[in-house]
PLY file of the C-alpha trace (Angstrom):
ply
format ascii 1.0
element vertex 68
property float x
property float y
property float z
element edge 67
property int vertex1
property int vertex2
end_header
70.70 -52.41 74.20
70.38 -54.93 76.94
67.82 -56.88 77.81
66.92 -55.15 81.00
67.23 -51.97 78.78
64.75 -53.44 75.87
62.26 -54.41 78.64
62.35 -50.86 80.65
62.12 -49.07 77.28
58.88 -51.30 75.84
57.43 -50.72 78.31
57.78 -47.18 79.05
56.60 -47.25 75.33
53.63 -49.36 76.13
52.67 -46.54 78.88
52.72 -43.98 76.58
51.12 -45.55 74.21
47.76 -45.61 76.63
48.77 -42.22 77.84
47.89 -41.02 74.26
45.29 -43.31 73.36
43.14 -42.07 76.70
43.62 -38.55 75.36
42.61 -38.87 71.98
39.26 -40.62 73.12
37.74 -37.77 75.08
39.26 -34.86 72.54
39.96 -35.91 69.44
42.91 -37.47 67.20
43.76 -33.69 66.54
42.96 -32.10 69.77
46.16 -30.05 71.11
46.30 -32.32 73.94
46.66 -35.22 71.63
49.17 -33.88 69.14
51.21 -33.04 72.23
51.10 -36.31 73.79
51.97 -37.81 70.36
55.12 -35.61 69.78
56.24 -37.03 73.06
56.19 -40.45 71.79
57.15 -39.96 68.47
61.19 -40.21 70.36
60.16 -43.41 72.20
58.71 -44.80 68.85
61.98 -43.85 66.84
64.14 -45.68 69.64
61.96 -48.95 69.34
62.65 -48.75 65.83
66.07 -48.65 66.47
66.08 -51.52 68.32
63.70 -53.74 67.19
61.29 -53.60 69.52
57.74 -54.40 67.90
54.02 -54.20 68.27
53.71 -57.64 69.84
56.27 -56.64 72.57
54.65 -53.35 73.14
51.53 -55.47 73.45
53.21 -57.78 75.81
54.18 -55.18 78.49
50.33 -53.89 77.84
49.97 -51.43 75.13
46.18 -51.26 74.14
46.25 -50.66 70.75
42.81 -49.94 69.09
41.22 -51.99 67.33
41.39 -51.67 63.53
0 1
1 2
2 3
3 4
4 5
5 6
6 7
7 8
8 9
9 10
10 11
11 12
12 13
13 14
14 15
15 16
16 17
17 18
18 19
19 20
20 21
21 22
22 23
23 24
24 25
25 26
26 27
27 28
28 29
29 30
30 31
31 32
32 33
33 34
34 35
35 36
36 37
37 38
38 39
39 40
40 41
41 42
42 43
43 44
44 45
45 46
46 47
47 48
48 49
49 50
50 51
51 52
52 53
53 54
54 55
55 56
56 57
57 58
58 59
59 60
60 61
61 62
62 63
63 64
64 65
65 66
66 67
């Protein structure tokens, strides 16, 4: 994958990320809405896998992961 490639796809990653993370908060980690939005990303994840794209890169291009 090329650079331009690894960027576009971390953070079109990154977006989802959020996407999910501001469903889950008003309905729940196992609200329909939430297990769709995650089976979306579950294909971005895989890919980022793939290419070794990791959670301080996703960070980088602004994924808000919760704090643990």
């Amino acid at each position: 994958m090329g650079e331009g490639r690894f960027e576009q796809h971390a953070a079109r990653t990154a977006t989802a990320i959020n996407e999910l993370l501001a469903v889950q908060e008003p309905h729940g980690v196992g609200s329909p809405q939430a297990l769709t939005a995650g089976a979306a990303l579950q294909p971005l994840i895989e890919r980022c896998r793939h290419v070794g794209i990791t959670t301080d890169d996703l960070r980088r291009h602004g994924a808000q992961f919760p704090e643990s």
